[in-house]
C-alpha positions in Angstrom: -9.4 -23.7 -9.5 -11.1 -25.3 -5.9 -7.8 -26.9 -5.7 -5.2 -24.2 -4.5 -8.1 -22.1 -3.0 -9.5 -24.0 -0.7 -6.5 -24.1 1.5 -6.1 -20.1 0.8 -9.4 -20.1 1.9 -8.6 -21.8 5.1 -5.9 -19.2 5.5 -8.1 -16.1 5.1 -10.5 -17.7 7.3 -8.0 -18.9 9.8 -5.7 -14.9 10.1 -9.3 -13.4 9.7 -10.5 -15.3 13.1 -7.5 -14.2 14.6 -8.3 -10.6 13.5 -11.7 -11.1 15.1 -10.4 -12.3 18.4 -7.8 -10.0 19.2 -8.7 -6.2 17.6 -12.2 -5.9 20.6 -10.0 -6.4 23.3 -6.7 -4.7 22.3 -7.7 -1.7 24.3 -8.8 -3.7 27.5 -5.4 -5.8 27.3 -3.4 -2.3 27.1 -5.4 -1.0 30.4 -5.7 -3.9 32.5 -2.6 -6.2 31.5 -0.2 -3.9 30.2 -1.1 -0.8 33.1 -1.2 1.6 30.0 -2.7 5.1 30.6 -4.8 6.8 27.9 -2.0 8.8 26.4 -0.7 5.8 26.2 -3.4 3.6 24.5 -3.4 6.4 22.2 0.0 6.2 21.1 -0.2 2.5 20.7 -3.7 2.9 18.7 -1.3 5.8 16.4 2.0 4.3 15.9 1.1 1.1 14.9 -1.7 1.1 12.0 1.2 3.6 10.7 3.8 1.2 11.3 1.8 -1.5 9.5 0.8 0.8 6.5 4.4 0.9 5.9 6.0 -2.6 5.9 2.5 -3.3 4.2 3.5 -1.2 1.2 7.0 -2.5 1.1 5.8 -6.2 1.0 3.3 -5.4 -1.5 5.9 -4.1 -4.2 8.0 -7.0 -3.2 5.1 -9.5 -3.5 5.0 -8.9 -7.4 8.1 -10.1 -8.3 7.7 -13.3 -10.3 8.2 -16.4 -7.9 7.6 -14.2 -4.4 3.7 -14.3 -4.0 3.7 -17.2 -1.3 7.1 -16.1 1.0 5.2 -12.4 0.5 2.4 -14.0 2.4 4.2 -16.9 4.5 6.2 -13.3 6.2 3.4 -11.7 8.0 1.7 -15.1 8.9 4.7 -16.3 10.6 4.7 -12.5 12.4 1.8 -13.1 13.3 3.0 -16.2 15.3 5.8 -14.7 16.8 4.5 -11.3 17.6 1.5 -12.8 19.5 3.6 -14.9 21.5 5.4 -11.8 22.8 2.2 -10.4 23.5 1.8 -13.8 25.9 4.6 -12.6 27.9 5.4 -9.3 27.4 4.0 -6.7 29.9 6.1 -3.9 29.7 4.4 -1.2 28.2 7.5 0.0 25.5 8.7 -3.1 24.9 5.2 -4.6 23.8 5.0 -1.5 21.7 8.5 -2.0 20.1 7.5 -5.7 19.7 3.8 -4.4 18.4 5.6 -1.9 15.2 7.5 -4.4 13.8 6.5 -8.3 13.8 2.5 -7.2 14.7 2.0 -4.6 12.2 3.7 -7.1 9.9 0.9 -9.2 10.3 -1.2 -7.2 9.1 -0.2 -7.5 5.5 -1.9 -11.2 5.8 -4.9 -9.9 4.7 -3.5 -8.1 1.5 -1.3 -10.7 0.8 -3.9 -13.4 0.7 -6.2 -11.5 -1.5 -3.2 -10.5 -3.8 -2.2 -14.4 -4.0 -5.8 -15.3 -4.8 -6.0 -12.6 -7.5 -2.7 -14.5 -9.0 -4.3 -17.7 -8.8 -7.1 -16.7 -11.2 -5.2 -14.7 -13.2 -2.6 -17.4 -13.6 -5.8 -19.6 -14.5 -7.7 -17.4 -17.1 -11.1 -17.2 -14.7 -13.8 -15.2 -15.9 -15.4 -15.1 -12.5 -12.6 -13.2 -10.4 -14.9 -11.1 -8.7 -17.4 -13.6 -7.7 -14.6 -15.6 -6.5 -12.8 -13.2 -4.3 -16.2 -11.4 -2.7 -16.7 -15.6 -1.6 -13.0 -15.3 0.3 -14.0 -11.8 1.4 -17.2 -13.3 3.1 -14.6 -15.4 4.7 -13.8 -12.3 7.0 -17.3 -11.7 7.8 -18.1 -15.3 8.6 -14.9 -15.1 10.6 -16.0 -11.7 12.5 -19.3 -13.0 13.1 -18.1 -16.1 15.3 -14.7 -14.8 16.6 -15.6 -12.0 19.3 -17.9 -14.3 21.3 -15.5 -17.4 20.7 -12.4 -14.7 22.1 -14.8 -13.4 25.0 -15.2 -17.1 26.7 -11.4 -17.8 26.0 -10.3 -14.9 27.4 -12.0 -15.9 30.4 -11.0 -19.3 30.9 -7.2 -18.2 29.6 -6.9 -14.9 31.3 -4.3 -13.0 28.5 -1.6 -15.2 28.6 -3.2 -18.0 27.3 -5.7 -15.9 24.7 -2.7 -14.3 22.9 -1.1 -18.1 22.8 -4.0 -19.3 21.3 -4.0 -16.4 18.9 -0.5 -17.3 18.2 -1.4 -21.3 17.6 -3.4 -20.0 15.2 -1.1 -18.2 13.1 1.0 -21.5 13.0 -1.4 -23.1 11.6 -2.5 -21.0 8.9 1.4 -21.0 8.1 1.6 -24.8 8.0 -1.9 -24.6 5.4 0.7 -22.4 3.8 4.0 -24.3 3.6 2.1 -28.0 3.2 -0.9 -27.2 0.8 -0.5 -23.9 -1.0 2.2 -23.8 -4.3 3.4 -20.4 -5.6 0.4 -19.0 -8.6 1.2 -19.8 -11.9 2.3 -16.6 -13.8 0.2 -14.4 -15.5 -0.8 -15.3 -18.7 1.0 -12.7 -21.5 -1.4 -11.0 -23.8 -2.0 -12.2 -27.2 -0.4 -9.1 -28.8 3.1 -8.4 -26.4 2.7 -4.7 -27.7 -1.1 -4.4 -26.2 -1.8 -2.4 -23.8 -2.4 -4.2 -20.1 -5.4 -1.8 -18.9 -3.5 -0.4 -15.9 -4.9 2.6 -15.0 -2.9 6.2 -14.6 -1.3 6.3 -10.9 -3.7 9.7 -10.2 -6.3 7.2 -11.5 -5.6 4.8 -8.6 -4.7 7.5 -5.7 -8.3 8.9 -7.0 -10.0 5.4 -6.3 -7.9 4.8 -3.2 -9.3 8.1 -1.9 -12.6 7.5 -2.4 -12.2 4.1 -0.3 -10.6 6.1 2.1 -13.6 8.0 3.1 -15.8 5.2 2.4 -14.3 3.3 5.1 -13.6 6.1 7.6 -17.7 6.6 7.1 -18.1 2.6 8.0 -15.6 2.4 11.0 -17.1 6.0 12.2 -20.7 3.6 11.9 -19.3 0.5 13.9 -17.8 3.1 16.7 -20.6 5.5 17.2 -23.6 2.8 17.0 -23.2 1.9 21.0 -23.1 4.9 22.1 -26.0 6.4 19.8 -28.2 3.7 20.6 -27.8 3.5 24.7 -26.9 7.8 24.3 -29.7 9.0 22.0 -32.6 6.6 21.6 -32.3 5.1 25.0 -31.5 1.7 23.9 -29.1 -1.0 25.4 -25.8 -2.5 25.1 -27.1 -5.3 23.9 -29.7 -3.9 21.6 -25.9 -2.3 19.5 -24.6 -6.1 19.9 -27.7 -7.6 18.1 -27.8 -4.1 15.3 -24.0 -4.9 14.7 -24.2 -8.9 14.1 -27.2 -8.0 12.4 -25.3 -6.6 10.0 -22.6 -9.2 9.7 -24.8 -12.0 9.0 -26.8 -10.1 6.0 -23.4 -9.5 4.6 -23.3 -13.1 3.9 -25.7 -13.7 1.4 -25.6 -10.0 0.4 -22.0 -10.5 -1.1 -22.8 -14.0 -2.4 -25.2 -12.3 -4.2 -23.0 -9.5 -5.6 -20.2 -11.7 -6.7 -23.0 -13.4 -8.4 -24.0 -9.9 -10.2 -20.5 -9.6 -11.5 -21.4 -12.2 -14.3 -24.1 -9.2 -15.4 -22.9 -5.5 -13.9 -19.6 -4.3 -13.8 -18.0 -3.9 -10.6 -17.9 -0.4 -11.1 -21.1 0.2 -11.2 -22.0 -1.9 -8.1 -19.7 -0.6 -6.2 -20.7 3.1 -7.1 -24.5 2.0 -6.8 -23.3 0.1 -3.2 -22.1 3.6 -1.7 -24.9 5.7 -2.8 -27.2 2.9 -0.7 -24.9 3.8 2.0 -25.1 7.2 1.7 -28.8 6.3 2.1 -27.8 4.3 5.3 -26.6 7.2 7.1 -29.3 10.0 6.5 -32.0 7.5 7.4 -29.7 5.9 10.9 -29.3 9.9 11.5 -32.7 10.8 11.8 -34.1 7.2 13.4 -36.7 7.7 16.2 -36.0 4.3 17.7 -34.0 1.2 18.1 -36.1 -0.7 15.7 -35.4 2.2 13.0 -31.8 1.7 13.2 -32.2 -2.3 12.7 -34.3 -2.0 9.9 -31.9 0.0 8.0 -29.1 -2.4 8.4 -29.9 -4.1 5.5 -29.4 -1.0 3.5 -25.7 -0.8 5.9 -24.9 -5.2 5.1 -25.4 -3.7 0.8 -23.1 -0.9 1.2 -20.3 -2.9 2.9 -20.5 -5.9 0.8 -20.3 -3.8 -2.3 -17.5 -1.3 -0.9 -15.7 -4.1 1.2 -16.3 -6.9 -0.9 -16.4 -6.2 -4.5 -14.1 -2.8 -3.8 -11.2 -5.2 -3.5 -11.7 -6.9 -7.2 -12.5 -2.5 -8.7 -8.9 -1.5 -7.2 -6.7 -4.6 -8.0 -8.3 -4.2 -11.6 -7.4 -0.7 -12.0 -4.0 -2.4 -11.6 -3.7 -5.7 -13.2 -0.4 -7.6 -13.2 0.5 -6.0 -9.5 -2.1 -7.5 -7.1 0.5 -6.8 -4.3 0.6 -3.1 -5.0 -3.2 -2.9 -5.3 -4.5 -4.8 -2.9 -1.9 -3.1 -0.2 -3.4 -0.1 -1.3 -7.1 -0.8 -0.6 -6.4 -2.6 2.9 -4.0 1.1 3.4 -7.2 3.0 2.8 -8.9 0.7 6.0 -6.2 1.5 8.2 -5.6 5.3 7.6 -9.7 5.9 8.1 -9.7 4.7 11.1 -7.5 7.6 12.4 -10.4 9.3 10.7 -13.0 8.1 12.3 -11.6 8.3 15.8 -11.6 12.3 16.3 -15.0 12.7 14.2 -16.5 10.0 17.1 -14.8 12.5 19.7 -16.2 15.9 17.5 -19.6 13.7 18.0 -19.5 13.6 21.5 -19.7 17.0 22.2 -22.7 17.6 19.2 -24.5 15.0 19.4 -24.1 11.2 18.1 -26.3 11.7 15.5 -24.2 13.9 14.2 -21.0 11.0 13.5 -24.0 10.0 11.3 -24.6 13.0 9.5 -20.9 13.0 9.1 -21.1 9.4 7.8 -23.2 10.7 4.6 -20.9 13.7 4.1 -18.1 11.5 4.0 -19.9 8.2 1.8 -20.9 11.2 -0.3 -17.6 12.0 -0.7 -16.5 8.8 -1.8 -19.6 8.5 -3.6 -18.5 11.6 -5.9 -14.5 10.0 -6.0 -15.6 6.9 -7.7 -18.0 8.8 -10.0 -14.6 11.0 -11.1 -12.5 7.8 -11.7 -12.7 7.1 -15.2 -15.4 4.3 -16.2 -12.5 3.0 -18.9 -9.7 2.7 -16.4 -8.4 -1.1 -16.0 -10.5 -4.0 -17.3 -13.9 -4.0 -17.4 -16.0 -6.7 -17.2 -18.3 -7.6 -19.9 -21.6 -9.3 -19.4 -20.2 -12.9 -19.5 -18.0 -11.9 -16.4 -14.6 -11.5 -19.1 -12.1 -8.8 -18.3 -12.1 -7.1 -21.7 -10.2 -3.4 -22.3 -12.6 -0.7 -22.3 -12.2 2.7 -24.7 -11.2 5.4 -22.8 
């Protein structure tokens, strides 16, 4: 198994850096480099996650083809490259954006893609540890996120933005190089015992149901990451660098928190730590809401590093199960939900503004209480489950 996923390792790791060094200064490159007014940034910060949500989906029904899981994830890598490049060069404000819905939101579907081949791979294999297995990739990401904004800040400023983007690009080439040299299309899924058994894909209002309660989820954790500097330095008189140290906080406990979750799996079903990880972060956001102090909101990010490695982590394995056989199609769908709550999240963070950031954290719980209730409404026998021994096994409905 170590041997085709350690260089699909090194390819989430590698696109996730990128991630990590280009998405905190997308808005400074559009204001200073590019000239771009706020209307805009805002057009820019709209048209794209669309534009990528799209091509996303398309690639994702295309990826589950038999024989098209590694050009479905070669594409976007090699968009990556080239649309980066552009950025290098490019300073005209309409032609970076036409450059920017195409190849760049292309890219985005790395990140599905990856996951989905990785899914094949153990599929292909018979594993009875998927989830264990891809929460380790997923803590790839956060390793990734952890080191790449301070790596980006001090090659931005020796590089100025020609040279970040072509390093951003360099890196992209490499990760398709891992791709073309080291990785070998999954072996196909292994067929079912009995051809006429059932394959434990769940109803499609089953998986729009699941894919809604991510949705709100993760518009509750991007409304977190956007309102914590201003809450902090706003409302309890803290410091820029007091949100810095709450928000790497975070990403380093998510390390060993979904090492340890993935570990769980072999006991729990994801379901239920998944449902048990959003009702900790439901928790999260009451106690962040009413905090007194700095310290308050630190302490609680150990509560904040459970929720996310449960909804970000393990919530990958819950939806591709609720799918099997099309890890294209499901994992596209989670990494859909990501995007479309961020255009969420942005107009709650400017509702806060005017009432208060403590109230983007009151609106955190509402919405992780949404979710919260979603999940509880899919049905527990939709998909695999998996039994104590980490097996997927069909469930009764």
């Amino acid at each position: 198994m170590a041997r085709p996923l350690l260089p699909l390792g090194s390819v989430i790791a590698t696109v996730g850096f990128m991630g990590a060094f280009t998405l905190p200064f997308l808005t400074l490159f559009l204001s200073t480099a590019v000239g771009a007014d706020p209307a805009r940034t805002a057009l820019y910060l709209f048209l794209v996650p669309l534009a990528g949500i799209a091509l996303a989906t398309m690639l994702g029904r295309w990826s589950d083809r038999p024989g098209r899981r590694r050009p479905a994830l070669l594409l976007p890598v090699l968009a990556g490259a080239a649309g980066y490049a552009a950025f290098a060069v490019v300073r005209d404000f309409w032609l970076l954006l036409a450059v920017a819905v195409t190849v760049v939101a292309a890219s985005g579907a790395a990140f599905p893609q990856s996951f989905a081949f990785a899914r094949a791979v153990l599929d292909g294999q018979g594993s009875t540890r998927t989830p264990a297995v891809m929460n380790v990739l997923r803590m790839l990401v956060s390793v990734a996120w952890v080191a790449g904004p301070p790596v980006a800040a001090v090659t931005l400023a020796a590089l100025d933005f020609t040279g970040f983007y072509l390093v951003v690009a360099a890196g992209y080439v490499v990760a398709a190089l891992i791709l073309v040299t080291r990785v070998a299309e999954p072996p196909p899924r292994p067929e079912p015992a009995d051809p006429d058994a059932p394959d434990g894909a769940a109803p499609g209002a089953t998986l729009w149901l699941a894919a809604a309660a991510f949705f709100l989820i993760q518009a509750a954790a991007g409304l977190n990451i956007l309102a914590m500097p201003l809450y902090l330095t706003a409302d309890l008189h803290g410091s820029v660098h007091d949100a810095g140290w709450v928000l790497a906080l975070c990403a380093l406990l998510e390390i060993p928190l979904m090492l340890g979750m993935g570990a769980l799996t072999a006991r729990i079903p994801v379901r239920h730590l998944v449902v048990a990880g959003t009702g900790v972060g439901v928790g999260y956001f009451v106690l962040v809401a009413v905090a007194q102090s700095t310290w308050h909101v630190m302490a609680a990010q150990v509560l904040n590093a459970c929720f996310i490695a449960a909804s970000a982590g393990l919530g990958i394995s819950y939806v591709q199960d609720l799918l099997p056989g099309a890890p294209g199609r499901a994992t596209t769908t989670f990494a859909n939900t990501h995007r479309l709550s961020g255009m969420l999240a942005g107009p709650l963070l400017s509702l806060s503004q005017h009432l208060g950031y403590r109230s983007a954290y009151a609106a955190g719980a509402l919405l992780c209480g949404g979710g919260l209730l979603l999940l509880l409404a899919v049905p527990a026998g939709a998909g695999p489950v998996r039994t104590a021994t980490g097996a997927a096994a069909r469930s009764g409905p």
